[in-house]
N, C-alpha and C positions, 0 to 999 in steps of 0.2 A: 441454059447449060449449067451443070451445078458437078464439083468438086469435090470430091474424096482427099485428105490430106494429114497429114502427121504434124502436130505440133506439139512440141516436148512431150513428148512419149505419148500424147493421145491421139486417136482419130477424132476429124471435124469433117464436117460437111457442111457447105455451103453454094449460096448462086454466084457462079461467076462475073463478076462485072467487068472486068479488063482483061486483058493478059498481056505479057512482052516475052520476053526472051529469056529474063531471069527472076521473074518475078510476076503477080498476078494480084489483082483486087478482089476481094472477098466478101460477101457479103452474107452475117450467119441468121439463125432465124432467129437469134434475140436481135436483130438488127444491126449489131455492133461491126463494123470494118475493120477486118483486118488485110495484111500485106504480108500473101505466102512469098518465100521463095522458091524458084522453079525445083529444087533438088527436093524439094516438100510434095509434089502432086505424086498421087498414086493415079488414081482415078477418076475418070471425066465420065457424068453420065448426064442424061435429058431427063431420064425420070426412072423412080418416082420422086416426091418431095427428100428434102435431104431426109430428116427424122426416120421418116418412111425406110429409106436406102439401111439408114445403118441398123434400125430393129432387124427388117428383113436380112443384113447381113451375120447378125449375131445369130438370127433363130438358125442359118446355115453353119454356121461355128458350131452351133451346139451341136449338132447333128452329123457330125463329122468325125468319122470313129479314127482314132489317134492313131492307132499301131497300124491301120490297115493304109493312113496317107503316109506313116512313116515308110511301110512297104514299097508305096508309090515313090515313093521320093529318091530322083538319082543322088549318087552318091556324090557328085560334081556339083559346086554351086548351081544357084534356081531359083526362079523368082516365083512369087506366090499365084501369078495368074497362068503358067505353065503347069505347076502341080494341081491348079483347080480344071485345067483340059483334060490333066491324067486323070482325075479324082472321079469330077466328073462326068464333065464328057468332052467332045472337041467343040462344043458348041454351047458352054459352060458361060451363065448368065455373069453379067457386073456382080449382081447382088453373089453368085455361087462364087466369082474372084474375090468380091472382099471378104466374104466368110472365112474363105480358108487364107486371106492374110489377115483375119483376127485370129484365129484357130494356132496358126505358126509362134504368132505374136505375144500370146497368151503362154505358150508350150515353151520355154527357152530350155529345158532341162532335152528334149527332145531336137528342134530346131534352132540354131544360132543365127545371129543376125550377122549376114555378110554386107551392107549396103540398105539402100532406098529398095524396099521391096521384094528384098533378095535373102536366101537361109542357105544354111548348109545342114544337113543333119549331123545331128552328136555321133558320135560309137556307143554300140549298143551297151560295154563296159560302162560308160560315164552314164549312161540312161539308166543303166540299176542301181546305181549310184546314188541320180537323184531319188529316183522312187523309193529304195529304203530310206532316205533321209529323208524324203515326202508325206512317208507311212511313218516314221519315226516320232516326226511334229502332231501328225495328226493325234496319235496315239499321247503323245503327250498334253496334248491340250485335251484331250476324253481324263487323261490324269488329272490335271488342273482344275477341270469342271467337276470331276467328282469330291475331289480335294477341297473346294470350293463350300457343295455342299454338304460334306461333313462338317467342317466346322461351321456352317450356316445350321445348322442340329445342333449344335453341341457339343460335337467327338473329333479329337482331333486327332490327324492321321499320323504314323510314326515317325516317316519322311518331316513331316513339321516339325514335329515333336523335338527330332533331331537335330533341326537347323532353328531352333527357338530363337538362340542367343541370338544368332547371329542375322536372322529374320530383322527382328525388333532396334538392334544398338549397329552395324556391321551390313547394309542388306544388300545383297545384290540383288539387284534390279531385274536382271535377265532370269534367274534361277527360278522353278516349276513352283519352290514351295512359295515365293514371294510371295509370285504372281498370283498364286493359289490365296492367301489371305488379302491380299489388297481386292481380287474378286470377290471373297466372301465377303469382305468391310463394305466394296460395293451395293453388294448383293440384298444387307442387311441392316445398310446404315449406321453401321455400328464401328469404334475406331478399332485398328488393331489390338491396342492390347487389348481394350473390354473383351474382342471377340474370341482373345485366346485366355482371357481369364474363365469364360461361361465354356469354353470347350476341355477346361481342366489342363489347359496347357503347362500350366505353371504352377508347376506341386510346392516349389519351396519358396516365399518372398525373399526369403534372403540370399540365395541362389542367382534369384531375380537382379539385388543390386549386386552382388559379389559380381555376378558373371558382368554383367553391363559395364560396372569400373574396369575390368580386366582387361574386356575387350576393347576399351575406349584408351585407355592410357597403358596398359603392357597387353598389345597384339603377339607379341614372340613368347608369352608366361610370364611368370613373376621367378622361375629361376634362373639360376647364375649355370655358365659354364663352366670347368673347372679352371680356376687362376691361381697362380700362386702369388702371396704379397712379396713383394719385394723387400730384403731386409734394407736394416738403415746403417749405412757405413758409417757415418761419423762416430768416432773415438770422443764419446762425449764424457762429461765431467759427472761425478756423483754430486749430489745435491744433500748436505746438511741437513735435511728434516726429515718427518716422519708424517707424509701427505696420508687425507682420507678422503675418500666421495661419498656425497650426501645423493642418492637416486630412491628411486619407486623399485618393489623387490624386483618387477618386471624387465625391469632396462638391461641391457646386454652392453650394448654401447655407450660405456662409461666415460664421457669425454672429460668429464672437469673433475680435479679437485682441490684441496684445500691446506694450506698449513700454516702456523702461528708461531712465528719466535718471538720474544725479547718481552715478553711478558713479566710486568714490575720495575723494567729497566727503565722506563720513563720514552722509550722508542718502539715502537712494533711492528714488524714487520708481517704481512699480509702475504702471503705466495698465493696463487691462483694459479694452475698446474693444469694444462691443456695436453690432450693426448696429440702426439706428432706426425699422423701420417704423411702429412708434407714432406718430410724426412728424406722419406723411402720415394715415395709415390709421387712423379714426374707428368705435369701437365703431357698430354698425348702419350704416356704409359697406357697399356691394356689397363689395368686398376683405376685411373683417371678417366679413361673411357665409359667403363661402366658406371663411374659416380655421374660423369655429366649424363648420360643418358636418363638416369632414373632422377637427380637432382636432389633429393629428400629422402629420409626414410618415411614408410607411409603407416600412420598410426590406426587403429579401430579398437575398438573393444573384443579384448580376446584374441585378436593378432596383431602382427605388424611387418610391411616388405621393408625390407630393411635396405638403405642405400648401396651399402657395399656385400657382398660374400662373407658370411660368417664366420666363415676361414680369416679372412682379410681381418675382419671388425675385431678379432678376436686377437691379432697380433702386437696390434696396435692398443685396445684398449686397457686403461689402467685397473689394469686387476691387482687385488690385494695380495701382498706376498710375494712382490714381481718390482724390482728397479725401471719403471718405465720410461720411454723416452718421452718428452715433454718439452714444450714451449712455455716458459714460465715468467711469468710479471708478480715480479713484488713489490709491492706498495709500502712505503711505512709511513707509522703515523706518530704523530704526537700522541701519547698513550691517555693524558689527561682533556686536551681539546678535543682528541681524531682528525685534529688536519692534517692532510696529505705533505708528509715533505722530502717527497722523489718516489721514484719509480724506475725499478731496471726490467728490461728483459733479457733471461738467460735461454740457450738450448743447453739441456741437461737430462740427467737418467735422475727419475724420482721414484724414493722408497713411496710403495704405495702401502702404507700400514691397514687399512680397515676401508672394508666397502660399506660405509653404513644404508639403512634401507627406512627412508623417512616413513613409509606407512607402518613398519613396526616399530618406530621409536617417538612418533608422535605424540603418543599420550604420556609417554617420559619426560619430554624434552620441551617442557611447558616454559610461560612467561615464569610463572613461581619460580620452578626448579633451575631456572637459569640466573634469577637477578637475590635469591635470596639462599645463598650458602649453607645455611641451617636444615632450608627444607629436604626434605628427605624422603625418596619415593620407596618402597616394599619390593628387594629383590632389583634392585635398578640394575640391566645388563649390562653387559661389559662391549666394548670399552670406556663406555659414557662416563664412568668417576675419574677416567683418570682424564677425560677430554673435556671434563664438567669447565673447567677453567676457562680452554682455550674456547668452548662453542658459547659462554657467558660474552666473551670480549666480542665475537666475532657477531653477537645476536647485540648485543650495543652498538658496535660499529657498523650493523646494518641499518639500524633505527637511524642513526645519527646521518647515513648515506640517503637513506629514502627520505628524511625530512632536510636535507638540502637540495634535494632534487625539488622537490615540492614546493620551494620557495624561487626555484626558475620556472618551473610548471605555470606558477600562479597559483596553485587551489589542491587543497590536500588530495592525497592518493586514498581513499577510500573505497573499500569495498566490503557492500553490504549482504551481497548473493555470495552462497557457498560455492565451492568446487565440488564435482560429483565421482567417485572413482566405478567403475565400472568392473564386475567380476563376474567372469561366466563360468560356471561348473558345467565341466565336461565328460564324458565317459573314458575314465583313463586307455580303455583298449585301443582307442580312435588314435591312427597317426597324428602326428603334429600337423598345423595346417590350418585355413579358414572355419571360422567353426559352421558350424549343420544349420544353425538356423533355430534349434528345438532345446535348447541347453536354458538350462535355470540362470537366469542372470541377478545380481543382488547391486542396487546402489545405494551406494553410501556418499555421505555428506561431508565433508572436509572444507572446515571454514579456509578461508580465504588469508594468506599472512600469517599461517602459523609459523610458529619460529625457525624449524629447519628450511623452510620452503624461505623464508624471509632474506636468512642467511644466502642461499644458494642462491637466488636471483640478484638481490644487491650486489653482493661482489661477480657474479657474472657481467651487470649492467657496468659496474665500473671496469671489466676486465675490455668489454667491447667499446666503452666510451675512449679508455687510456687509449689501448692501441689503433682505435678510429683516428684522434688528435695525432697520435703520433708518427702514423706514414702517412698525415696531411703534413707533418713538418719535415719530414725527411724529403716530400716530392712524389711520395710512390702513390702509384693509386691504386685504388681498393673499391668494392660493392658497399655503400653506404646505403642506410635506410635512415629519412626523414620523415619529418611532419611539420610544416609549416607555422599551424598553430592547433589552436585546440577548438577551436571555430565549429561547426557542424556540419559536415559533408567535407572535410577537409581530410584525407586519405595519409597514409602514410606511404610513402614513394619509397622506389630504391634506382639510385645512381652513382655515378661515382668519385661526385663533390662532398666534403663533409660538411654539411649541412646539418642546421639542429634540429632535433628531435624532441617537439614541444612535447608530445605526449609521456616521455619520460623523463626530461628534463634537464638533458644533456647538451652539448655545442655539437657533438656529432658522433655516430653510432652504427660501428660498424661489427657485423655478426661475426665472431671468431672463435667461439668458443664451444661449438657440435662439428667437428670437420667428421667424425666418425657418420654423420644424422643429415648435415647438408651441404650441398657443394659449394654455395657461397661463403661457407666458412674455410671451406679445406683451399678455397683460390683464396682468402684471406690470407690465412697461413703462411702460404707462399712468401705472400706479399711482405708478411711480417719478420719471416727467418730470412728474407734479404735485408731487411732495414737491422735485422739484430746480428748478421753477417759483413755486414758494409756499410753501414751508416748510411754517410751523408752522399754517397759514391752510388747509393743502392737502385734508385730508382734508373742505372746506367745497365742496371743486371737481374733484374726482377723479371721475373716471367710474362708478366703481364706492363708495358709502357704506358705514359700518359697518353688519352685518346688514342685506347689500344681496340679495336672494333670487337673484338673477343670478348670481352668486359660488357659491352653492351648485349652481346648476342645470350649472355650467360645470363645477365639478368632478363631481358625478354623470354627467355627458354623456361629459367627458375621461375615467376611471375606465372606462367600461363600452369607448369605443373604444380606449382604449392596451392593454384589457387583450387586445382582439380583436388588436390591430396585433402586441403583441410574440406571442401564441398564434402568429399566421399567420409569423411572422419563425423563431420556432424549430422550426416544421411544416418550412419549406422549410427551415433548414440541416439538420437528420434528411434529408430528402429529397434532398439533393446529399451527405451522407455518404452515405447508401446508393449511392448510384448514382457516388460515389466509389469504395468495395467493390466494386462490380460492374466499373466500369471499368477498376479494377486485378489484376479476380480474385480478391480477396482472399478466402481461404476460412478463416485461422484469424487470432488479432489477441491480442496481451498486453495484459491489464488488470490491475485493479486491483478487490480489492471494496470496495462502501463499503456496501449495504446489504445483505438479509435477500436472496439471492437476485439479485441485482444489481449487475453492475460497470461500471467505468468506463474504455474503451479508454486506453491510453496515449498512441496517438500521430495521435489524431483523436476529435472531439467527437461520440461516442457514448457512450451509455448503453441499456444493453439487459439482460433478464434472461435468468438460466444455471441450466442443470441442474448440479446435481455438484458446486455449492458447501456443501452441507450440512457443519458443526462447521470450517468455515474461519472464523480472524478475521477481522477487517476490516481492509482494508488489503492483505491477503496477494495478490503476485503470482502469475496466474495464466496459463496460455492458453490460450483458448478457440476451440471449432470452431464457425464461423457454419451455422446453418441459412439457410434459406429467406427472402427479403427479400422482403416484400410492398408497394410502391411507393403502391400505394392507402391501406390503413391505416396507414403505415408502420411495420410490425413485424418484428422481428429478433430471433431467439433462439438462444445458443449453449449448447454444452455445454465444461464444467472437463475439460481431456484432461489436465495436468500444474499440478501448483503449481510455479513459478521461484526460490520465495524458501526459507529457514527460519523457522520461525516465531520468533527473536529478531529477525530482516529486518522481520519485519510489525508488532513491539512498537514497536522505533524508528524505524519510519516511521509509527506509530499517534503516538507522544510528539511527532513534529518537524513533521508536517504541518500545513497549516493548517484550519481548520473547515470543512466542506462549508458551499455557498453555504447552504442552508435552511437551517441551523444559525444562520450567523451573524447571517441576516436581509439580507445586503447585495444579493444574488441574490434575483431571482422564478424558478422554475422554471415552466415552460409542457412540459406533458407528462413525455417522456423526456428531453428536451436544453433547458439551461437558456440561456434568452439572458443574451448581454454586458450587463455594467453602463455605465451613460451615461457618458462621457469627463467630462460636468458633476457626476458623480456620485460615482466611485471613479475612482482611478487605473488603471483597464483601458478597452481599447478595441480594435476589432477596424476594421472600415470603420466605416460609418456606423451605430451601434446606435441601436436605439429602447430606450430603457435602461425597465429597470420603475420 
């Protein structure tokens, strides 16, 4: 005797070995035993072999015309071997009974399951139901397939075309056009994107990363909704100087600037003048919403998403001609040593006299023209004669700050690689906005350290070192960034112990001086207008408490988007070097090795790997012929056609050089091209970095 039976959704057959009451032994024709339970048996038959039963059941399935058993089928529950009497006949074989309870079984949009071997039929409403959504699938996967093999050709279909970005960076999984290229990748052996780059998917590379960042870290756009800034009620006091900010022409968001009294007096005083959004703008305000969400402003060549609403950035920052409001630490100094002897912070309104713009006054505002009162430049613009005094004191007092830092460091701050500025000409009619992709970009080389850049990072670095120490003594806590030491592979961290920062050379360093550019500086802020609000009382009323979970979550939030913002920052300058190369023709370029395989062009910020450096030192000049520039992944590989130097040339420029960025720790590297360090940071600066 042998068994017909359901187990988890399939039919078995097998020889019966046992039976009981609730339960029966089984035996199938791989041999294997199993234990039905009784609510499990459909069908008992003698023959023929099981295998036999169930083909012979299905070729009855198949044979079974749908709409004309649905006709048969009362409209009252029914089990499958009464509609196989109806169907048909009243003398309807086992083999014709289990057909038509595969047949049932198989149909669910038609018959439903009432029980063990039991259906009820649908409504003929819900039966067209399924069948259009039946014929719907089908038809869509006839789409898919052909979808499929267009881009297996080469052409790729609109519907693709259309859902690129979000294909590639964004995919869903379920959707026609996905599914349509991961078939063709199948299909062809080829990855997604090769297969949508050969089918012309992808007209513009830069498009390519634009879209990709956009989609990956601002899914709702990179616009603002309309907000309004909040004014700043406090009746604050005017401020005795006449402040100026030192920026790239580009920058909008003027956060810092500068101003010098007591010049001759044998005392001087140092002001460093920070734009005050904290003021106005209230942790969990709409405007503090938007900053924590985006975190940073996000820099590129030719744009930048700016942290806050330009509405907002624009109320706040110190513009020339305007009493701004300001957070301000003045330092003074011994005017003949430069030691430090005290430091206040005030909240005040500062006259902002002049926005200077270091890329056009850089070649004015040299070591000469600042240490030697004679020299004299042709046509020197204004205001610099009459600021020549104050920016002489304040480029000495940088000097004299960075070579004390250097002696907690351990080992001078040297930097032998230029800074690169980055400039895309664009077709004025174009809205404002990302640029095309296809625009003339020109770089240019700007050493490292130049005087105004000098100035404006030193006193930033003691602006963040002062009030780092400072609401570590008041009790308040703050977002600290460390470095342990200067060791190699040793990172620079951010927490919210003030800890020192070997790479600069401080006891502890906290960011406070971009609240307009990053959030960690504007929760700074906070921090800091309570301790100059309340002293010793502050850390009682501060927005942020000791081991406050907020602080933590700010910095894991900040950390994951700065690291995505500079990644995307040094993707696009690789992508306008390349397409620098290309605009220029460049086909061969002198370098430099610095690693295992890998140099480092001389006279544009590229780094790429080369064949044909094998038992070269490091260091050693070379010149190498560019292969092939792939604008997509942006990859670039040359080959060693001649070494330039002798190998004594590559000993003493291995002894005089200064340490590669990873080395020293002062540098992140992101890929192949390492972004600029923050102007708040080191003394380097290009336009507007998003420093690591």
């Amino acid at each position: 005797m042998f068994l017909l039976f359901e187990e988890a959704g399939k039919f078995m057959a097998g020889r019966l070995l046992s039976q009981a009451d609730a339960s029966a032994q089984v035996e199938l024709d791989s041999g294997k035993r199993v234990k039905v339970k009784a609510a499990n048996f459909l069908i008992q038959f003698e023959k023929p072999a099981p295998a036999e039963f169930i083909a012979a059941a299905q070729a009855q399935a198949g044979a079974i015309d749908l709409d004309m058993a649905y006709e048969f089928a009362p409209d009252d529950e029914f089990g499958f071997a009464d509609l196989a009497r109806d169907y048909f006949s009243a003398q309807a074989s086992q083999a014709e009974q289990a057909g038509m309870l595969f047949k049932l079984f198989e149909t669910p949009h038609y018959f439903r399951r009432a029980g063990k071997g039991r259906f009820k039929k649908a409504p003929a409403d819900v039966i067209a139901q399924a069948l259009a959504a039946i014929e719907k699938r089908r038809l869509l996967a006839e789409q898919i397939a052909q979808w499929a093999l267009d881009l297996a050709a080469g052409r790729c279909p609109q519907p693709v075309q259309d859902q690129l970005y979000k294909i590639l960076f964004k995919p869903d999984k379920n959707a026609p056009e996905y599914k349509a290229v991961v078939e063709a990748s199948r299909a062809t052996h080829i990855a997604p994107l090769e297969l949508l780059q050969k089918a012309g998917a992808i007209a513009s590379p830069y498009q390519f990363h634009w879209k990709r960042f956009v989609l990956e870290n601002f899914p709702k756009g990179t616009g603002f909704a309309a907000i309004a800034a909040p004014a700043i009620a406090d009746a604050l006091p005017l401020a005795a100087v006449q402040a100026y900010s030192i920026d790239d022409s580009q920058t909008t968001e003027i956060d810092d600037a500068l101003s010098v009294q007591g010049l001759g007096s044998g005392v001087v005083t140092v002001g460093i003048h920070i734009a005050a959004p904290a003021l106005a703008v209230q942790p969990g305000s709409p405007v503090d919403v938007l900053g924590r969400a985006r975190l940073s402003t996000v820099y590129m060549p030719g744009h930048k998403i700016t942290m806050l609403p330009d509405e907002v950035v624009q109320t706040y920052t110190l513009q020339e001609g305007r009493d701004c409001p300001a957070v301000s630490l003045y330092v003074r100094f011994d005017e003949a040593s430069l030691d430090i002897l005290g430091s206040e912070t005030r909240l005040e309104r500062v006259p902002i006299a002049h926005n200077l713009r270091h890329d056009q006054l850089d070649a004015v505002v040299t070591e000469a023209w600042l240490q030697d009162p004679s020299f004299e430049h042709e046509n020197t613009p204004q205001p610099l004669p009459v600021l020549r005094e104050q920016l002489s004191f304040l480029h000495r007092l940088a000097r004299d700050l960075k070579a004390r830092r250097e002696v907690v460091r351990g080992k001078p701050e040297t930097f032998s690689r230029p800074d690169y500025n980055f400039r895309l000409h664009r077709d004025e009619s174009l809205p404002d906005g990302p640029p095309q992709g296809d625009e003339t970009v020109r770089i240019s080389i700007r050493q490292r350290g130049a005087p105004l850049d000098l100035i404006v990072a030193e006193t930033m670095i003691l602006a963040n070192s002062t009030w780092g120490a400072w609401m570590a003594e008041q009790g308040v806590p703050a977002i600290y960034r460390s470095q342990a030491s200067l060791a190699p592979g040793v990172k620079v961290r951010m927490g919210t112990k003030a800890l020192p920062h070997a790479g600069i050379g401080v006891p502890s360093y906290a960011w406070s001086t971009s609240p307009l550019r990053r959030y960690t500086d504007l929760v700074n802020q906070w921090q800091i207008i309570a301790c100059a609000r309340h002293g010793k009382t502050a850390a009682l009323v501060a927005p942020f408490k000791p081991k406050d979970a907020e602080l933590f979550a700010i910095i894991s939030s900040f950390d994951a988007a700065y690291s995505a913002y500079n990644g995307f920052q040094g993707a696009m300058e690789r992508f306008w070097t390349l397409r620098h190369v290309q605009q220029l023709g460049l086909t061969e370029l002198t370098a430099s090795l610095f690693k295992d395989g890998m140099v480092r062009a001389d006279d544009i910020p590229l780094v790429l790997p080369v064949l044909g450096a094998q038992g070269l030192p490091r260091h050693a000049k070379v010149r190498v012929k560019l292969g092939e520039i792939d604008l997509i992944t942006l990859d670039v590989q040359g080959t060693v056609i001649e070494r330039l130097d002798t190998p004594a040339d590559a000993d003493h420029d291995a002894q005089n050089s200064a340490p590669d960025a990873e080395e020293d720790g002062d540098d992140e590297v992101a890929g192949p091209l390492a972004i600029a360090v923050d102007v708040n940071e080191a003394p380097a600066t290009g336009a507007e970095p998003a420093a690591p």
